[in-house]
MARBA-3410 file (N, C-alpha, C, O; in Angstrom, 1 decimal):
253
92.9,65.8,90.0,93.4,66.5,91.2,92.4,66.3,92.3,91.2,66.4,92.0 ~ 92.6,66.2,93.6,91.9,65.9,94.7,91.1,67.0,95.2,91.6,68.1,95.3 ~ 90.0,67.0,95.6,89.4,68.4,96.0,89.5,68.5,96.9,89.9,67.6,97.6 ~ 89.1,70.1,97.9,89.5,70.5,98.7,89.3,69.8,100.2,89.7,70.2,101.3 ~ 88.3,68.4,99.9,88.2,68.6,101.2,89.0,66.5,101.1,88.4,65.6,101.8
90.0,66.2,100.4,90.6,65.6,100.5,92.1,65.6,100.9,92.2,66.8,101.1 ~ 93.1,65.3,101.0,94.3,65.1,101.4,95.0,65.8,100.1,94.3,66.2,99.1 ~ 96.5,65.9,100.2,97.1,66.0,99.3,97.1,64.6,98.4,96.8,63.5,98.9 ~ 97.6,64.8,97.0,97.7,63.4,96.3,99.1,63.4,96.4,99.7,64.3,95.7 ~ 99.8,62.4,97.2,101.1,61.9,97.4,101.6,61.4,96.3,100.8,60.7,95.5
103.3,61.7,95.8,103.9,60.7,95.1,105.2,60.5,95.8,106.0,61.4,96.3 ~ 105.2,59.3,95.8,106.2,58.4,96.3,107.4,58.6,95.6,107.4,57.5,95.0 ~ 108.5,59.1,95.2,109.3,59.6,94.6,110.6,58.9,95.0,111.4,58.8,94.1 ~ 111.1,58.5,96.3,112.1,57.3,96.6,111.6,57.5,98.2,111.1,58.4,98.7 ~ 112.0,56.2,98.9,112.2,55.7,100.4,112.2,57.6,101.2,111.5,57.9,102.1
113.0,58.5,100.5,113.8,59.4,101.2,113.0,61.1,100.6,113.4,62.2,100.9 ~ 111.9,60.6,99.7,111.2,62.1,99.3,109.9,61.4,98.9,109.8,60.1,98.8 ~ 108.7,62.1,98.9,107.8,62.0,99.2,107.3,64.1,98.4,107.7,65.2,98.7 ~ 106.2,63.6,97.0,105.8,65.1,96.6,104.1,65.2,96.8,103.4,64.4,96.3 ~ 103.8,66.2,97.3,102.4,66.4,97.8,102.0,67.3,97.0,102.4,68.5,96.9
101.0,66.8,96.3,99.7,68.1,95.1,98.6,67.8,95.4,97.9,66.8,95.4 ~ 98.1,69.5,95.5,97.2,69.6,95.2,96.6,70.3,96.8,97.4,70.6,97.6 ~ 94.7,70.4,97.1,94.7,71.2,98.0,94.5,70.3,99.4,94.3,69.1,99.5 ~ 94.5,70.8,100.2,94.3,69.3,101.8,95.3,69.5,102.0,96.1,70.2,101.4 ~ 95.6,68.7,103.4,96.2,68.6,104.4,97.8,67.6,103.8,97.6,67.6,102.6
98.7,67.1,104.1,99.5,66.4,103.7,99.1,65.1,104.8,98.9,65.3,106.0 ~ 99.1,63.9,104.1,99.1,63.0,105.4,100.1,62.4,105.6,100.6,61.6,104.8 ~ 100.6,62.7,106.7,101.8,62.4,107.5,102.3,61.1,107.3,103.5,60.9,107.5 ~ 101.3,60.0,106.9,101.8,58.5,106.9,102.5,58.4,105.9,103.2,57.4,105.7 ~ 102.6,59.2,105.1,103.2,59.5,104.0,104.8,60.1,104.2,105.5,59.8,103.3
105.2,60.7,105.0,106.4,61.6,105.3,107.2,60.6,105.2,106.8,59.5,105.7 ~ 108.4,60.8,104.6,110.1,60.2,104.9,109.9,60.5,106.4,109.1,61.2,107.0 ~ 111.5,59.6,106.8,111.8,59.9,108.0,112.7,61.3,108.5,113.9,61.4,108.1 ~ 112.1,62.4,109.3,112.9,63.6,109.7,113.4,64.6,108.5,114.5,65.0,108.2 ~ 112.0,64.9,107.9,111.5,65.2,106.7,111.8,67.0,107.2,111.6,67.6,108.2
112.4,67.4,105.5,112.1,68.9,105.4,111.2,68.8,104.5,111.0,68.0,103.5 ~ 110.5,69.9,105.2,109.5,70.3,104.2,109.5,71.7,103.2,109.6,72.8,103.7 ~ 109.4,71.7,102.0,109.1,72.9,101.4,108.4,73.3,100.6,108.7,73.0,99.4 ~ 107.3,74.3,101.0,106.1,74.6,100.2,106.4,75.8,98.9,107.2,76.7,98.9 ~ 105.6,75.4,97.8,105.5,76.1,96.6,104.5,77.0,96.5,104.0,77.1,95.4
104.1,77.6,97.5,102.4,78.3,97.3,101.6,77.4,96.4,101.2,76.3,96.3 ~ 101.5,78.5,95.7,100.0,78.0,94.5,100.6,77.6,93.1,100.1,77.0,92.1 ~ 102.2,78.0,93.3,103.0,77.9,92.2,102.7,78.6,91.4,103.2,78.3,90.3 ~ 101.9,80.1,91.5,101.5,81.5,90.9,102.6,82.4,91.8,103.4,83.3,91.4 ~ 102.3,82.1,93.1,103.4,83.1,93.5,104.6,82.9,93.6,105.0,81.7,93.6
105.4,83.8,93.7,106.7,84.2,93.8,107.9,83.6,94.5,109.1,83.7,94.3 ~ 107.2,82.9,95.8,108.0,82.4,97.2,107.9,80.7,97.3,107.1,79.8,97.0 ~ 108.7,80.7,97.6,109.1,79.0,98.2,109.9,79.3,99.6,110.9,79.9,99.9 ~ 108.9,78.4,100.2,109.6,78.3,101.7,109.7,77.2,102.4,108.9,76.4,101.9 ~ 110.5,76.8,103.5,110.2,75.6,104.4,109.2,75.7,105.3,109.1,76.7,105.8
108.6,75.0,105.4,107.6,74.8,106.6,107.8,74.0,107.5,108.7,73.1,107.3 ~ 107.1,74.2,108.9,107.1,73.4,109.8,106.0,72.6,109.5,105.3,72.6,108.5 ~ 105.9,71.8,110.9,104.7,70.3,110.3,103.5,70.6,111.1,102.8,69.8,111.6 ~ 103.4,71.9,111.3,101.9,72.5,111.9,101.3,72.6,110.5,100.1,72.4,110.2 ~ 102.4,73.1,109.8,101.4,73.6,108.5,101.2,72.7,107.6,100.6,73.0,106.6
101.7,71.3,107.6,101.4,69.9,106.2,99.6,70.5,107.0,98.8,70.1,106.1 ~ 98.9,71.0,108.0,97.4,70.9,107.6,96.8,71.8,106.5,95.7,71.6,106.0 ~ 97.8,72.9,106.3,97.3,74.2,105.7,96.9,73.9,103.9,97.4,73.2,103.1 ~ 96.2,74.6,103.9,95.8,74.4,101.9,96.4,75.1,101.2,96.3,74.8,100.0 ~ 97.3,76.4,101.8,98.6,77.0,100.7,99.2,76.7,100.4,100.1,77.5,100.3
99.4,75.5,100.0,100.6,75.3,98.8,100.0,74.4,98.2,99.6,73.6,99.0 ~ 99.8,74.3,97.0,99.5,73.6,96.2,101.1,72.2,95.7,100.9,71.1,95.2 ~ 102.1,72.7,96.1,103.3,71.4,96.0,103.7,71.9,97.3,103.7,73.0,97.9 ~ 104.1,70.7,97.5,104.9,70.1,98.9,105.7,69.2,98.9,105.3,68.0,98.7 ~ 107.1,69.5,99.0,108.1,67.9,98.8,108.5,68.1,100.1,108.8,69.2,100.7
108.6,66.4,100.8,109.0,66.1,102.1,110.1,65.5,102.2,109.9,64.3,102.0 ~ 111.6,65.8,102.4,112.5,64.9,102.1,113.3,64.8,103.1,113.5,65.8,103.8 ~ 113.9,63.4,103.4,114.7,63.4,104.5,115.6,64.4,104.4,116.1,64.7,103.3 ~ 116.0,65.0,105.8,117.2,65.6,105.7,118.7,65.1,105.7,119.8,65.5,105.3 ~ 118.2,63.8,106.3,119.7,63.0,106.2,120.5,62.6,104.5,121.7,62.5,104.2
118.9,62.6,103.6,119.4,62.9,102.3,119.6,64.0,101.5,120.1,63.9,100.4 ~ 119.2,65.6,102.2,120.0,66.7,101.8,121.4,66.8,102.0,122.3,67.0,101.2 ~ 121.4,66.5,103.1,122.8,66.4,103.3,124.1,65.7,102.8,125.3,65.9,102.9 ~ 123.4,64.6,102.1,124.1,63.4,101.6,124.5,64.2,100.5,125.7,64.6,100.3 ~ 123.3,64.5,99.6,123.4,64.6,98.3,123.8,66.6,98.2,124.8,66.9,97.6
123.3,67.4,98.8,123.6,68.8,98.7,124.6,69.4,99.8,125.0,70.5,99.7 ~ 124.8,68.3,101.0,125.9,69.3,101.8,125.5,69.9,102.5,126.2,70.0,103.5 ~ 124.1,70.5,102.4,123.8,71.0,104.0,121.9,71.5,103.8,121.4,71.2,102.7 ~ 121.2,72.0,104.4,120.0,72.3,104.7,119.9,73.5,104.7,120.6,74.3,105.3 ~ 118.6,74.0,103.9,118.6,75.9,104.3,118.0,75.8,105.4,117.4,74.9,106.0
118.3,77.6,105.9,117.8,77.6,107.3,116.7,77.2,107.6,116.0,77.3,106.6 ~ 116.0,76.7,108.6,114.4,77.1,109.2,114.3,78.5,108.9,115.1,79.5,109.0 ~ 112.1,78.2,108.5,112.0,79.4,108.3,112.1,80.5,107.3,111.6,81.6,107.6 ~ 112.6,80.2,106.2,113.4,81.2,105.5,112.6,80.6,103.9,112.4,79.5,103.5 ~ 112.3,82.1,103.4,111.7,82.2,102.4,112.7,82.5,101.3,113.9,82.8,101.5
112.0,82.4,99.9,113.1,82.9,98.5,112.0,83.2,97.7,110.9,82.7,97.7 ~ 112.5,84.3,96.9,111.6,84.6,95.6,112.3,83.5,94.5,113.5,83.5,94.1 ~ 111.1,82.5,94.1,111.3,81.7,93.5,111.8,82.1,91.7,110.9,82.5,90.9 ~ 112.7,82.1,91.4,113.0,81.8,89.8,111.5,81.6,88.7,110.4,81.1,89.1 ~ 111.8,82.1,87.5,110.7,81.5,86.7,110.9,80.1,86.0,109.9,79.5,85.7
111.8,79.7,85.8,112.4,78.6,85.3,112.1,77.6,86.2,111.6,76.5,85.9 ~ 112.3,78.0,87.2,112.0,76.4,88.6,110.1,76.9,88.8,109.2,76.0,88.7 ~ 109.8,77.9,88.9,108.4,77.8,88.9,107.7,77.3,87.8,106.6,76.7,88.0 ~ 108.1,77.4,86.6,107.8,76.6,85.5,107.6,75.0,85.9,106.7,74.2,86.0 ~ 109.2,75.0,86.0,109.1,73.2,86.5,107.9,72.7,87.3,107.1,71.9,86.8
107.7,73.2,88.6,106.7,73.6,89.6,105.2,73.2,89.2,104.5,72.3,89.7 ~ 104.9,74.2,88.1,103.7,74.1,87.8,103.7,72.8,86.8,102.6,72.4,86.7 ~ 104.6,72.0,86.1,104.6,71.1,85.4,104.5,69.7,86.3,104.6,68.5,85.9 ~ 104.3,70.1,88.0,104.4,69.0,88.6,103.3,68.5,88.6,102.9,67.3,88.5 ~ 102.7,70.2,88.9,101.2,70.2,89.9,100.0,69.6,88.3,99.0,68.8,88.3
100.5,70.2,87.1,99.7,70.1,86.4,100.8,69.8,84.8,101.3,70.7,84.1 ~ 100.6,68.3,84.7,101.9,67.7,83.7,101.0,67.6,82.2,99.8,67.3,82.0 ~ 101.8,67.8,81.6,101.4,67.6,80.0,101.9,66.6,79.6,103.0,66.4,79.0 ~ 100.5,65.3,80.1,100.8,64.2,80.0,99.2,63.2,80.1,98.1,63.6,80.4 ~ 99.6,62.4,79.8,97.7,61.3,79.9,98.1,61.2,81.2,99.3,61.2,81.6
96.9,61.0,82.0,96.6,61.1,83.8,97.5,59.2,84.2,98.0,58.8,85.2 ~ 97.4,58.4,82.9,98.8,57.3,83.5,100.0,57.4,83.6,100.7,56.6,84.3 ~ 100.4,58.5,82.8,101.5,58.7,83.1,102.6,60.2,83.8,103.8,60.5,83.8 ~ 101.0,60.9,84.5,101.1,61.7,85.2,102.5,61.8,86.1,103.6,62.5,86.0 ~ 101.9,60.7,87.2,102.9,60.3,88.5,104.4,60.3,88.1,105.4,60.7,88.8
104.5,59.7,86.9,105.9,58.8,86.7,106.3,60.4,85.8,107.5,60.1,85.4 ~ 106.1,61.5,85.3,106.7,62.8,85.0,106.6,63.2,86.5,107.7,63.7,86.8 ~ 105.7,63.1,87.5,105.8,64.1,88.7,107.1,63.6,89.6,108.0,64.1,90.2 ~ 106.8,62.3,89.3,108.4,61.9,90.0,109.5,62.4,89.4,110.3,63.0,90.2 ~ 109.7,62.2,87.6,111.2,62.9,87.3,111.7,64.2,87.5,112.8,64.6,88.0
110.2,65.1,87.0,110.1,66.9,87.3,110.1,67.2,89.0,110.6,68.3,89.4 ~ 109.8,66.4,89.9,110.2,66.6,91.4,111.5,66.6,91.9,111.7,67.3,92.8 ~ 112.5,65.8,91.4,113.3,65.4,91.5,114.3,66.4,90.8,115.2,66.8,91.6 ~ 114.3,66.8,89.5,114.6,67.4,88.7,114.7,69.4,89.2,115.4,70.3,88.8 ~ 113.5,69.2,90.4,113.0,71.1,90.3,114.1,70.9,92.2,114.7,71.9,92.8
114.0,69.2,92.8,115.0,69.3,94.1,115.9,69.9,93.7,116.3,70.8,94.4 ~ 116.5,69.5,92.7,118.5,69.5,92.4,118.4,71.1,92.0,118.9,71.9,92.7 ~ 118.0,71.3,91.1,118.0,73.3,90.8,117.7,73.7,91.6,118.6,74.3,92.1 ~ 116.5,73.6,92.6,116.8,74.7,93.8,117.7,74.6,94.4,118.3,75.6,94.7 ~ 118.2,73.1,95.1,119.1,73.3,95.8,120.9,74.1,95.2,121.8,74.5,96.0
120.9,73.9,93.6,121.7,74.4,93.0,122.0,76.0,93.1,123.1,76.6,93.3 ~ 120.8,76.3,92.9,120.2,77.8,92.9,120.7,78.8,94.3,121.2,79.9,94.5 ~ 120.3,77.6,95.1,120.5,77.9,96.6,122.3,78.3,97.4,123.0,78.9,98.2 ~ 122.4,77.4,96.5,124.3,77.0,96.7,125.1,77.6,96.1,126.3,77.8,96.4 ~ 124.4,78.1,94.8,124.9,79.5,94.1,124.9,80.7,94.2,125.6,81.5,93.6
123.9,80.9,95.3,123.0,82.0,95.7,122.5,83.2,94.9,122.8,84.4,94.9 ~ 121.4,82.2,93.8,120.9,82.8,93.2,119.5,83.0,93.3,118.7,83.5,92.5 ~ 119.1,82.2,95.1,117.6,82.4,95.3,118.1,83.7,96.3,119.1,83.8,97.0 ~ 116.6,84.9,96.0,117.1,86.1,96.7,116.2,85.5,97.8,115.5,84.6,97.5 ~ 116.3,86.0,99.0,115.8,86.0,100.5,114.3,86.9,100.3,114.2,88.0,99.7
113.7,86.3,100.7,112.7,87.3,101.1,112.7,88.4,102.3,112.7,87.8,103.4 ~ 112.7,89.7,102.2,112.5,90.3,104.1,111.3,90.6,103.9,110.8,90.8,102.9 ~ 110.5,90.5,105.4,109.2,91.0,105.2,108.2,90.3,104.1,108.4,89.2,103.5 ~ 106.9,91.1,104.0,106.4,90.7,103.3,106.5,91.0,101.6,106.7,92.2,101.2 ~ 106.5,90.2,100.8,107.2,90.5,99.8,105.7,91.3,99.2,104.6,91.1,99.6
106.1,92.3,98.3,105.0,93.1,97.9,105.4,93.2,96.1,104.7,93.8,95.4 ~ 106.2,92.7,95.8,106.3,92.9,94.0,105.7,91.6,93.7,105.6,90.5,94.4 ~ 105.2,91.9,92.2,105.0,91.2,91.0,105.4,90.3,90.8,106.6,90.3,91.0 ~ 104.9,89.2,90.3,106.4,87.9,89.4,106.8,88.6,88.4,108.0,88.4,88.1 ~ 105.9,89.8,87.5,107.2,90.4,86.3,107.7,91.1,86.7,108.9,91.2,86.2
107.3,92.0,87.9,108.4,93.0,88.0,109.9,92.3,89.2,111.0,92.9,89.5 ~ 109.6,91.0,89.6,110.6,90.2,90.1,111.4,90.1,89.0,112.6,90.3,89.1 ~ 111.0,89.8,88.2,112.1,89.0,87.0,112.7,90.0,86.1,113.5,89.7,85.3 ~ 112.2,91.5,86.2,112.4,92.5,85.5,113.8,92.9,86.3,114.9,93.0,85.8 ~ 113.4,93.1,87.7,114.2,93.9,88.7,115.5,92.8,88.6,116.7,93.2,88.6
115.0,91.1,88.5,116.1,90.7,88.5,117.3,90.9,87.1,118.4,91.2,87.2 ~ 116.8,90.6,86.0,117.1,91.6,84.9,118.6,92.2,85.1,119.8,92.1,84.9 ~ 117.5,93.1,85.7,118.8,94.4,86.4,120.1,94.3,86.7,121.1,94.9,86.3 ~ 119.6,92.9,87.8,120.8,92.5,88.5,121.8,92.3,87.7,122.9,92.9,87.9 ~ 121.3,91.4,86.7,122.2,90.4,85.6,123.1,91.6,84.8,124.2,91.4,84.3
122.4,92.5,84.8,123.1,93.7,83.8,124.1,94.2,84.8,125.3,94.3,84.5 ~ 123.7,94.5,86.2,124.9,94.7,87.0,126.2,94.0,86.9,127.3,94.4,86.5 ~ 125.8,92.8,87.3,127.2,92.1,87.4,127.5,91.4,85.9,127.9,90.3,86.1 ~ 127.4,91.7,84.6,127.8,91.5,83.9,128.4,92.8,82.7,129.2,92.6,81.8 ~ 127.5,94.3,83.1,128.0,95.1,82.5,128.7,96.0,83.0,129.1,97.0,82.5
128.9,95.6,84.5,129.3,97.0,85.4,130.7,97.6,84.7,130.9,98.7,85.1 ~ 131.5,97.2,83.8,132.6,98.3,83.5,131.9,99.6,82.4,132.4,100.7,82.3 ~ 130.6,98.9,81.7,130.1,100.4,80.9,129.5,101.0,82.0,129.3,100.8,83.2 ~ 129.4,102.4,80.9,128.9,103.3,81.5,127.6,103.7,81.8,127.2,104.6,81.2 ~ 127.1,103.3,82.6,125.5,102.6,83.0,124.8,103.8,84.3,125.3,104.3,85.2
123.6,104.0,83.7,122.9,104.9,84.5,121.8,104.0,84.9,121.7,102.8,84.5 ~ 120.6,104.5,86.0,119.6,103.9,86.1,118.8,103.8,84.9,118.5,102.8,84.4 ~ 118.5,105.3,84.5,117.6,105.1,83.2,118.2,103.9,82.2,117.3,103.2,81.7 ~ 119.3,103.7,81.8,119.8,103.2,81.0,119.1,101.7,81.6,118.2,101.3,81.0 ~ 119.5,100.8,83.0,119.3,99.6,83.2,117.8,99.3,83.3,117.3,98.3,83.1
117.2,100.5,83.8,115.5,100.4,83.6,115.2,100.1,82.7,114.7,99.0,82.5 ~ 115.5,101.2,81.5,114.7,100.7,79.7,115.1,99.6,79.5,114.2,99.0,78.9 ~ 116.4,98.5,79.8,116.7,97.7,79.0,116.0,96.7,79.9,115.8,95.6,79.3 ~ 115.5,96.8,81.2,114.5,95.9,81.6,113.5,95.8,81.4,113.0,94.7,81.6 ~ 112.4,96.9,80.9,111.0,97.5,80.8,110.1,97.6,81.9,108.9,97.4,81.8
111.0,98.1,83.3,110.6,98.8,83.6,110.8,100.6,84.4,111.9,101.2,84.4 ~ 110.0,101.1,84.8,110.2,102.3,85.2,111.2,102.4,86.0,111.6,101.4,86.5 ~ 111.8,103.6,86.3,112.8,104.0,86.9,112.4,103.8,88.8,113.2,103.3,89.5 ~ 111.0,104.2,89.2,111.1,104.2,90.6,110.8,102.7,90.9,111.6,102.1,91.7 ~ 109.7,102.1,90.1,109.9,100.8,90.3,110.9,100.0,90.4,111.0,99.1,91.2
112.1,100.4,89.4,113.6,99.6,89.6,113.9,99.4,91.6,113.8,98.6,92.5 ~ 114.3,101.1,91.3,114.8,101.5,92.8,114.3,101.3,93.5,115.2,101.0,94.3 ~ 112.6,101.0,94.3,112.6,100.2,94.7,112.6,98.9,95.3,113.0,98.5,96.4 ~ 112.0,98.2,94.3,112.6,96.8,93.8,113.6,96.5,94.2,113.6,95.9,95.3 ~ 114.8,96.7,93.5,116.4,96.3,93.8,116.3,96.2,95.4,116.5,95.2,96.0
116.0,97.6,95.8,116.6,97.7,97.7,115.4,96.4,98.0,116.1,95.4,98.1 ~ 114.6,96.3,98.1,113.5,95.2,98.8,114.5,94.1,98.2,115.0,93.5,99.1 ~ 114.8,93.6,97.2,115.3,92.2,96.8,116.6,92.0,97.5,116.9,91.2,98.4 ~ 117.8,93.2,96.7,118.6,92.7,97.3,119.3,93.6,98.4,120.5,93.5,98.5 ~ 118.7,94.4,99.3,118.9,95.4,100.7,119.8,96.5,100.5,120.4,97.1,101.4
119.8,96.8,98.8,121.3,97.8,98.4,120.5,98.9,97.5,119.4,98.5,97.2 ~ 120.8,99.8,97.1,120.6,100.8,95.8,121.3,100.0,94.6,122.3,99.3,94.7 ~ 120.4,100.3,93.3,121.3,100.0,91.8,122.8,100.3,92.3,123.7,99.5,92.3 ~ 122.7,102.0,92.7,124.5,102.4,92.7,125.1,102.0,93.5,126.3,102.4,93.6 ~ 124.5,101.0,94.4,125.6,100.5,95.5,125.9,99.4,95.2,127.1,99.0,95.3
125.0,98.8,94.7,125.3,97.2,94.0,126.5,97.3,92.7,127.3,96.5,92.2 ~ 126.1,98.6,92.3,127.1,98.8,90.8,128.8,99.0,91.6,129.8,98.4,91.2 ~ 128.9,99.8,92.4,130.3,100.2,93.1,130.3,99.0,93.4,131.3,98.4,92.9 ~ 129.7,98.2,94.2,130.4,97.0,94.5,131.4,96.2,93.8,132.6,96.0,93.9 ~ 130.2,95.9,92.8,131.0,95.2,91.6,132.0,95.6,91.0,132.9,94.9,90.6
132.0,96.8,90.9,133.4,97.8,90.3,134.7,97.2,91.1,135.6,96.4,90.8 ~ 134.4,98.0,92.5,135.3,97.8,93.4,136.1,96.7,93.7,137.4,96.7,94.0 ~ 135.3,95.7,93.7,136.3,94.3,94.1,136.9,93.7,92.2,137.7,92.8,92.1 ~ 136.5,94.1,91.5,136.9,93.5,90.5,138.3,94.7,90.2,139.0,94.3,89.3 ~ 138.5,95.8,90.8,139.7,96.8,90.6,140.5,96.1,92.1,141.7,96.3,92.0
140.2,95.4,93.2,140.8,95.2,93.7,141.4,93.7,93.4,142.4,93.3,93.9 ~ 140.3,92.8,92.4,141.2,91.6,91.8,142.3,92.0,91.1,143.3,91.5,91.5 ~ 142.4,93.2,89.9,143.3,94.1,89.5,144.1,94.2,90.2,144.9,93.2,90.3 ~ 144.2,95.1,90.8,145.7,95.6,92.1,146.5,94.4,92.5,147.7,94.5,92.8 ~ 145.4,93.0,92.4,146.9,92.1,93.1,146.9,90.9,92.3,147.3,89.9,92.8
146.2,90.7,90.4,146.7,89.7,89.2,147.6,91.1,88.3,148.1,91.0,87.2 ~ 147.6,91.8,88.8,148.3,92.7,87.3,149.2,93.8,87.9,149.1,94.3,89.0 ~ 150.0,94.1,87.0,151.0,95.3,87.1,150.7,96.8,86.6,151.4,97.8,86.8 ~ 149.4,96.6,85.8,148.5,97.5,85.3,148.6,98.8,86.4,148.6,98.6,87.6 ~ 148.8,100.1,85.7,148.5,101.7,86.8,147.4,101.3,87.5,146.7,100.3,87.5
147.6,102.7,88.5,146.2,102.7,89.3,145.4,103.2,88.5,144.3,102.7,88.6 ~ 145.3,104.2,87.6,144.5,104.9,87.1,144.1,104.0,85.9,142.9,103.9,85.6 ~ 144.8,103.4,85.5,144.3,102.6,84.2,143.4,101.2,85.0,142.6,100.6,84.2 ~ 143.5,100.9,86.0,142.3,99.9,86.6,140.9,100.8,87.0,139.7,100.6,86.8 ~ 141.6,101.9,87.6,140.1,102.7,87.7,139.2,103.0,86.4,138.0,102.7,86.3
139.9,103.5,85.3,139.0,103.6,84.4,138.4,102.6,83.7,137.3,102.7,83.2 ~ 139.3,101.0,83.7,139.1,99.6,83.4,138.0,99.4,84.1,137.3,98.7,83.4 ~ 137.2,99.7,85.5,136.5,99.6,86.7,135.4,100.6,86.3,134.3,100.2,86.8 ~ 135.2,101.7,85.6,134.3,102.0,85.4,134.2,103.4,85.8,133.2,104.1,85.8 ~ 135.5,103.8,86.3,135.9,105.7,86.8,136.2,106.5,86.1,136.9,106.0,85.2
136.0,107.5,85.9,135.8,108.5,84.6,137.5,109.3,84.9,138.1,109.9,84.0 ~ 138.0,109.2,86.6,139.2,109.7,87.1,139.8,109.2,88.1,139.0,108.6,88.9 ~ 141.2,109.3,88.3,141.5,108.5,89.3,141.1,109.0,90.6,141.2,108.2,91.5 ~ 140.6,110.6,91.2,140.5,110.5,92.2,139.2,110.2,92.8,139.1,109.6,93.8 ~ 137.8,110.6,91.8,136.9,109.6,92.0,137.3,108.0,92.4,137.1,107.5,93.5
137.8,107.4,91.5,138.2,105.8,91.7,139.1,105.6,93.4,138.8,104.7,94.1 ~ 139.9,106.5,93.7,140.4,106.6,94.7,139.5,106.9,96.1,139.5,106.2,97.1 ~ 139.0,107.9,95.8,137.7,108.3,97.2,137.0,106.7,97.2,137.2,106.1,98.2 ~ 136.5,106.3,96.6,135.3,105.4,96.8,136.1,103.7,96.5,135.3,102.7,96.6 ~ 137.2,103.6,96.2,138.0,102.7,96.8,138.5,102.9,98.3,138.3,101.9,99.0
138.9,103.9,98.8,139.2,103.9,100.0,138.1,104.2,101.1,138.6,104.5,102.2 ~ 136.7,104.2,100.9,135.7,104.4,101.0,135.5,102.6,101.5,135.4,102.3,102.7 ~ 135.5,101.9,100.8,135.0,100.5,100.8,136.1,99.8,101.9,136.1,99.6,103.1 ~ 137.0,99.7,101.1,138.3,98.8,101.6,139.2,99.5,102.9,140.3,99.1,103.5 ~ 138.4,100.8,103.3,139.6,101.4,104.3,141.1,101.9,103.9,141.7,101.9,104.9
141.7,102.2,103.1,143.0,102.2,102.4,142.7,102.4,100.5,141.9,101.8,99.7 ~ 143.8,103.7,100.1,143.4,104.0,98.7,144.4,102.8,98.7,145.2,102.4,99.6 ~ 144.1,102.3,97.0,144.4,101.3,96.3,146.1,101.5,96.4,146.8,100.6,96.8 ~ 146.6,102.6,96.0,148.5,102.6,96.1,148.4,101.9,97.3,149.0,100.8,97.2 ~ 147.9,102.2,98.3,148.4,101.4,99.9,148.1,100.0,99.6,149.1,99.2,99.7
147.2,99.5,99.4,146.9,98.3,99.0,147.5,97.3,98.7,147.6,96.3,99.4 ~ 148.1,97.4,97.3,149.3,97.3,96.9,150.3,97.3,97.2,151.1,96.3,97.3 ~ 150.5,98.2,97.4,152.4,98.5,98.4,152.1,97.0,99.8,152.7,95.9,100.0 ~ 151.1,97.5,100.5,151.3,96.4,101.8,151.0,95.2,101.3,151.2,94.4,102.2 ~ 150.8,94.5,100.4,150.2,93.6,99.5,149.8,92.4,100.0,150.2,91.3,100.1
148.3,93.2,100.4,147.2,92.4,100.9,145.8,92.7,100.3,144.8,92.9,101.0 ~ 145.9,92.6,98.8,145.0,93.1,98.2,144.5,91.6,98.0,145.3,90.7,98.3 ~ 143.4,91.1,97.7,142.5,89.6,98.0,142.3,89.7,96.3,141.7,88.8,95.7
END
């Protein structure tokens, strides 16, 4: 690995990407042409972001992939914004650290940092397209475990929301605390547990209302309502219109 007061160590990865490890400046002779850039910090923390080309001088990021944009576009469809940060996955940060530092003899280092570069491009941008990278606001202030905990959460949201789910309940099954959750959740994804949970409920009772012949009451409780006029206040709460109207005008999505 190059020391601090050397360049990054470039790998040539095709005509159109270019991966930078290690600490130093990125040298530019090196860049594809009309190159995005996006840094991995230290590949300890949590965030991946694009950078501008003030910062190829900066020594925070330990990975740097430079790729044309004319080839994101080719291959993914479009470019994330300028600017814009993500709390990185542990799975891609794994990849990440297997760039910066490969389990492999130092000859055949380069030729894994090329496959695993290549390999960690297409998942993020996958990730990205799925929108399974959360946004960062502000400065991010959690943990990588309690990121992955909190995200956890999420996964229990949108795959258990018909039980009967409290916070305590989705905290223990993540291991962590209850205030930690609640704050967590709002910082990642800008909602409460219970607002992210009604979400989910709500539009999956309104896929209901317009694939099925099913009652109103029998989708509310399918949806996770204990009664129909609960289910009714907080459907017509969301959507502007209780679910009978919905229906009837039949413009339920």
């Amino acid at each position: 690995m190059p020391s601090e007061h050397m360049s990054k160590h470039p790998v040539i990865v095709s005509p159109e990407m270019t991966t930078f490890i290690g600490r130093g400046p990125c040298d530019r002779l090196m860049l594809p042409p009309d190159a995005l850039l996006l840094g991995f910090g230290d590949i300890g923390e949590p965030v991946v972001r694009t950078l501008t080309f003030r910062e190829l001088e900066s020594e925070g990021h330990l990975l740097v992939f430079a790729v044309s944009r004319a080839a994101c576009r080719r291959l993914f469809g479009d470019l994330p914004d300028a600017d814009a940060r993500w709390y990185l996955p542990s799975d891609l940060r794994t990849l990440g650290q297997s760039i910066v530092a490969p389990d492999c003899d130092e000859a055949a280092a380069d030729t894994l940092r090329l496959a695993r570069s290549i390999e960690l491009l297409c998942q993020f941008f996958a990730a990205l397209r799925a929108g399974d990278l959360v946004p960062v606001e502000g400065q991010p202030s959690l943990a990588e475990s309690d990121i992955a905990r909190i995200a956890a959460a999420r996964r229990i949201v949108d795959t258990r929301w018909h039980e009967k789910l409290t916070i305590d309940d989705i905290a223990k099954s993540c291991g962590i605390n209850r205030d930690k959750l609640t704050r967590g959740f709002r910082e990642l994804y800008q909602c409460s547990v219970a607002e992210a949970l009604s979400e989910r409920r709500l539009r999956q009772a309104r896929q209901l209302l317009a694939a099925s012949d099913l009652p109103v009451a029998s989708i509310g409780y399918r949806c996770g309502y204990l009664n129909n006029a609960s289910f009714t206040r907080a459907f017509s709460r969301r959507f502007g219109m209780a679910p009978t109207a919905m229906r009837r005008v039949g413009i339920a999505a």
